[in-house]
N, C-alpha and C positions, 0 to 999 in steps of 0.2 A: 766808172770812175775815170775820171781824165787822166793817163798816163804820163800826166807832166809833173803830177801834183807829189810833193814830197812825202806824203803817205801810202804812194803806191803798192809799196812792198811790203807795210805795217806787217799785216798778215803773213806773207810767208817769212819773216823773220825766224832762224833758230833760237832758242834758249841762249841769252846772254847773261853777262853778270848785269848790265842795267836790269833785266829781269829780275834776277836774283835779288838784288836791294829792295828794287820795288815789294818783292815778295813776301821779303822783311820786312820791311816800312809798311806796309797794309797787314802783313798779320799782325804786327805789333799794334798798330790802332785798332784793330779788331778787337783785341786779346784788351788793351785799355776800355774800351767800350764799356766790354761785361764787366771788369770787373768792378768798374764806376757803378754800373748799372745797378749789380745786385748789392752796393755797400748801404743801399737804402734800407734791405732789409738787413741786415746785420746792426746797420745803426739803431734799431728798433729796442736793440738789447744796450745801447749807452746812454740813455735816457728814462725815467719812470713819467709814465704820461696817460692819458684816460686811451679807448682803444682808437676812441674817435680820431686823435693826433696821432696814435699808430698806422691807420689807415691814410691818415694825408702824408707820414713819412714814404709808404710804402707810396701812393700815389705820385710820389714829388719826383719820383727817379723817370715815370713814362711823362709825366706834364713837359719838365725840362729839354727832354730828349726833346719830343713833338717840338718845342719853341726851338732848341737849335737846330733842327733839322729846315723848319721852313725858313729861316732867317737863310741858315747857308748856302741850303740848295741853289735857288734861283741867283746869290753871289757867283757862289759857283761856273752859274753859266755866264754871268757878267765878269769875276774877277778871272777866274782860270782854277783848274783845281789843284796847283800847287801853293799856289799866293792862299788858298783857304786854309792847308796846314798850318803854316806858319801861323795863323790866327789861333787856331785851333790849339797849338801847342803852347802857345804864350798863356791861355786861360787853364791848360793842364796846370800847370807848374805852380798858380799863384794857389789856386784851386788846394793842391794838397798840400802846401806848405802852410794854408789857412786852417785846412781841417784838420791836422793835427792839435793845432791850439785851440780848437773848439769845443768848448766845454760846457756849453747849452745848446739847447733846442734848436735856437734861432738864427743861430753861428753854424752849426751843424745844417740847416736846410740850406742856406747863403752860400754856403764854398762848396754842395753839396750841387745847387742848382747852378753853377759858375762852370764844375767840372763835365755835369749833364750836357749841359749846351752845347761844350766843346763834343761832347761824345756824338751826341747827335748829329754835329755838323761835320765829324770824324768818316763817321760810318754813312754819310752818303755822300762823302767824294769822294772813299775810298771807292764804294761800291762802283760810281761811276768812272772811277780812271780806271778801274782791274780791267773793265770790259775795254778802254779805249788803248790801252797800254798795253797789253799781254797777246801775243799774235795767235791765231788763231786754232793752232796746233796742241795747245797748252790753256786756253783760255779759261775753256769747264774747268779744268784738273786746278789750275791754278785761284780761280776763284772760290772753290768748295773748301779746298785746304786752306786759303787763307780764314775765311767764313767759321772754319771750323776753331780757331783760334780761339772763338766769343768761347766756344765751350772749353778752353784750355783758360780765359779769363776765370770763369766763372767757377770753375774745379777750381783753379788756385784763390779763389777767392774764399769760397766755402772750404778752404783745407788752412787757410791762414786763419780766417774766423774762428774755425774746430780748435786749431793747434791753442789759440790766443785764449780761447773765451774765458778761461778761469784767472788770467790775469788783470789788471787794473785797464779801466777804460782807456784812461791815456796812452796806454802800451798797448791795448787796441787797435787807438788809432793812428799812433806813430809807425807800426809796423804797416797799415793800411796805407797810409803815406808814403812810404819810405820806397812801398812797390813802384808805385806808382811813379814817385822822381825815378825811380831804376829804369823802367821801359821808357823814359821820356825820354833818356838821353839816349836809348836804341834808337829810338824816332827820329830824334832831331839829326845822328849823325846819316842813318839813311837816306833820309829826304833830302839831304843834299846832293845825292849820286843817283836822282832820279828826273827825268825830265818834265816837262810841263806836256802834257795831251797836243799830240803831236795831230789829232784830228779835230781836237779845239780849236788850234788856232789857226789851224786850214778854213775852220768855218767861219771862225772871225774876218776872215779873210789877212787875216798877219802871215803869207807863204813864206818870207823872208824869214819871219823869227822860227817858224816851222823848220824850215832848211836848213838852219842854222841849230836847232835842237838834234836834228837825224845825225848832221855830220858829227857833232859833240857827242854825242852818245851811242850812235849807231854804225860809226867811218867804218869801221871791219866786221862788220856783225855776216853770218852767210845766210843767201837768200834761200828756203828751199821753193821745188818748183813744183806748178802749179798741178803734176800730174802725182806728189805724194799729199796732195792735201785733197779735203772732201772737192766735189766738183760743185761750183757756185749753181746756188738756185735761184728762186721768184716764190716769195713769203704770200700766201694769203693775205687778201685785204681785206683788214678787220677793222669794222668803227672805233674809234677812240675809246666810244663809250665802255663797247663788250670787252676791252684792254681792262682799261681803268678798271671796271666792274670784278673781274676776274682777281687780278691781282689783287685790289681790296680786303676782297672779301676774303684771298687764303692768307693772305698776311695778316688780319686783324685776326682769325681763327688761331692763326699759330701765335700771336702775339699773347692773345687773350689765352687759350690754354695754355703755353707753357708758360708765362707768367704766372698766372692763377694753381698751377700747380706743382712750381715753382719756388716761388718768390713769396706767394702771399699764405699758401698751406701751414707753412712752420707759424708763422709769427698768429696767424686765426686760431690753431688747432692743438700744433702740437711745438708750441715753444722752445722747450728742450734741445728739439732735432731741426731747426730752419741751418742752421751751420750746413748739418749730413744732409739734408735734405738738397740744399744748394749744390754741397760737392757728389753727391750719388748720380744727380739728374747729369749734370755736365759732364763727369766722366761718362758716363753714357753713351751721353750724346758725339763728344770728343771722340770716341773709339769708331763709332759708325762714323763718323763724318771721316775720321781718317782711310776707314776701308775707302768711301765710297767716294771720297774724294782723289784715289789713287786713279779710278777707272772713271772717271767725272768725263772724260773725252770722248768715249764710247758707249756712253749710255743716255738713254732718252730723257730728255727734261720734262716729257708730257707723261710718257710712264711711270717714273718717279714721282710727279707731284700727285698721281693718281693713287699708287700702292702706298706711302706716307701719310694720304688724308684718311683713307679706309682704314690701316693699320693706327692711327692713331684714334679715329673712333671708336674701334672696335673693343680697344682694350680700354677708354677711360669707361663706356658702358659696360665692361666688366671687372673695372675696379668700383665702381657704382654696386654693380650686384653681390660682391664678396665683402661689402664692409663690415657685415659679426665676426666677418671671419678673419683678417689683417688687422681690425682693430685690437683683437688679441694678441696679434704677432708680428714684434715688428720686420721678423724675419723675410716671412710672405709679402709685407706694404716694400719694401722695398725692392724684392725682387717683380712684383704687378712693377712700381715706378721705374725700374732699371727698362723692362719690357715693351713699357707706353714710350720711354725716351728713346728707343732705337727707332721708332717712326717719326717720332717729335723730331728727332736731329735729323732724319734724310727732308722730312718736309720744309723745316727751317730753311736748309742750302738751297733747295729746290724754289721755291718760294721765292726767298731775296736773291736768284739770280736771275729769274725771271722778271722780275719786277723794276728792275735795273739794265736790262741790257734791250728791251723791243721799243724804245723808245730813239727820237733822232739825235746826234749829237750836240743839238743846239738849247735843245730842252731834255736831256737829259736827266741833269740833275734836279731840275725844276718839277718834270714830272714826279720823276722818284720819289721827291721829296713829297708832294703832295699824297702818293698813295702811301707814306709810310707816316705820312701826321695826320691822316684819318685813321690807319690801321690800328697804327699805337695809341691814340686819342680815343678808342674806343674801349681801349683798354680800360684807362683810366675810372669810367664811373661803375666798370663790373667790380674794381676794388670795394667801391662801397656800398654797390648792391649785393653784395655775396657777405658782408661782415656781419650780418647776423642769420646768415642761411646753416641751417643741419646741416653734417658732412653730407649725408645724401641728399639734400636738395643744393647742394657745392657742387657736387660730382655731376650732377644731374645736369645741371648747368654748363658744366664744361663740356660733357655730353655733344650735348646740342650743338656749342660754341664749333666743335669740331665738325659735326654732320653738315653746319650751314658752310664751312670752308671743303668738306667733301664733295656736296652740289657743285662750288663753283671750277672743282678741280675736276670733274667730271666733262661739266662745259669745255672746260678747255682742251681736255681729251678727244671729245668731240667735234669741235669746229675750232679750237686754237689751230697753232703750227709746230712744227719742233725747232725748240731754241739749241739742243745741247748738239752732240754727237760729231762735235767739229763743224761746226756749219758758223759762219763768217756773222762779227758783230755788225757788218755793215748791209748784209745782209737779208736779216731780222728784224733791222731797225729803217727796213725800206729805203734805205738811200744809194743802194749799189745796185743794177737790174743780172741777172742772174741768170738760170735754166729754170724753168718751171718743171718741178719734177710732184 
């Protein structure tokens, strides 16, 4: 790295308060994400409709996401990724202030797929600025707690759902609303006190407006030195293909089972419980991702996505083989779901940090975006090839869904590199030369 260039120090940067905002400002779009995400299936319960339209509700929440995701990504790399907030935040606001007056079907998918889009284009330049923005001391730590936020989304979503559900739709979805203006204006005031990708616009080549960002936000920040941080290395060179391939395939595995048993279980199965079902899984998941997001700096991102993809197969094939016996109890189905979610939520963080940060700064978001609108786009038609499958041919399925994301997490074990353990975004993403270790 040329030691002229105003990014030089990114990395050994300490903890500042422009950290701290940013920290906020991304956990908060995180935590908005999910909780958009899963209002698809809650909304399932403010409508009477055949299952058919059940299944394109619950479908309409990953369709949307995928379309804002590849719309914003590649802006992203062209606009900057703070000018994409702003975007992104102007469609939250119209978004929920539409869905509370929505009192059909088609008013409901309309502000439903408005708020999607945003979310989509949310959650991948968040992902991408965390890794560009956060110096490298803090980065893992900092990314997994933000990340884990989706499951703080998603618990308070299915615990607002729980609280509400015997009240009148409208009060539903005003309260579903009303969330949502709440964290918007956590948003909006954060983003102001955060900078634009101070390695973005290096690559744009705009140094000036770069230099001009460090001093505004960074004038007294202290540098540590290069002897308390990990020692630079030289990443294996890996073809695009066996990248992309990888990442794929554990993000559509983690997409596709915890959606599917998730989000689509309650509203197929068991009616009653999609509310519990929503808030048991994300607290769950919330509580691991908070351990393991404490020590995120010092642990493996290859051994992690390894022990996550096994532990989560292993327990959906034996909630598969105890259905006579959970299906009796809702005591035990919860406690197997509590159990599959502690792997669900370490693979989740593992997963989308990896999938987001081995790419080069110029195409980052572009990439990202691409393997997360096939990942989640695959989603999409297991919703309605599972809607008239037996819970054990459901189970079964998801099984599987899991084993084919175990394979490619094994590859990666194998002949990937390690992203986590402190080791430089610039790094990983090939564009800085290193120590070969």
């Amino acid at each position: 790295m040329d030691p002229n260039l105003p990014s030089k120090n990114l990395d050994k940067f300490s903890w500042s308060k422009v950290h701290t905002f940013a920290f906020i400002a991304f956990s908060a779009g995180f935590f908005l994400e999910a909780y958009i995400f899963g209002m698809a299936s809650i909304a399932t319960g403010w409508v009477s409709v055949p299952k058919f339209l059940t299944s394109t509700l619950l479908a309409w929440a990953p369709l949307w996401l995928i379309i804002g995701i590849m719309v914003t990504g590649p802006l992203s790399d062209r606009l900057g990724r703070k000018t994409m907030f702003y975007i992104t935040m102007a469609l939250y606001g119209v978004g929920a202030v539409g869905l509370v007056f929505s009192g059909t079907y088609y008013l409901i998918l309309l502000f439903l797929a408005m708020m999607l889009f945003a979310a989509g284009g949310e959650m991948n330049t968040i992902m991408v600025a965390t890794h560009e923005i956060m110096p490298r001391k803090h980065r893992s730590k900092a990314f997994f707690l933000e990340l884990n936020f989706i499951n703080v989304g998603g618990f308070v979503l299915g615990l607002v759902g729980y609280l509400v559900q015997n009240q009148s739709v409208f009060f539903q979805r005003l309260m579903i609303g009303v969330t949502v203006l709440i964290v918007l204006v956590v948003l909006m005031y954060t983003r102001l006190k955060i900078p634009e990708s101070i390695r973005w616009l290096e690559k744009q080549g705009r140094l000036e407006d770069a230099d001009k960002e460090i001093k505004k936000y960074f004038g007294d920040i202290k540098i540590i030195s290069q002897d308390e941080l990990r020692p630079k290395i030289t990443v294996k060179k890996l073809p695009m293909w066996f990248k992309l391939l990888v990442v794929i395939l554990v993000a559509a595995a983690n997409t596709i089972g915890y959606g599917l048993m998730t989000y689509v279980l309650g509203p197929y199965y068991f009616p009653s419980q999609t509310a519990m079902i929503i808030l048991v899984t994300n607290l769950a998941e919330m509580l691991v991702g908070l351990v393991i997001g404490v020590f995120a700096d010092s642990l493996s991102r290859k051994l992690l996505l390894l022990i996550s993809f096994v532990g989560a197969t292993g327990f959906t094939f034996l909630i598969m083989g105890t259905i006579p016996m959970w299906s009796k109890s809702l005591t035990l189905f919860y406690s197997l779901l509590v159990l599959l979610n502690v792997f669900v939520g370490i693979s989740y963080l593992t997963e989308d940090a990896l999938k987001s940060e081995i790419w080069p700064t110029l195409k980052r978001g572009t990439i990202t975006a691409v393997a997360r609108f096939i990942s989640i786009g695959a989603y999409i038609p297991t919703i309605y090839l599972t809607s008239n499958f037996s819970i054990f041919q459901y189970t079964l399925f998801n099984g599987l869904v899991w084993a084919v994301g175990m394979v490619a997490a094994i590859l990666w074990f194998v002949k990937g590199y390690e992203t986590g353990k402190g080791i430089s975004v610039d790094e990983i993403s090939e564009e800085v030369e290193g120590t070969k270790v």
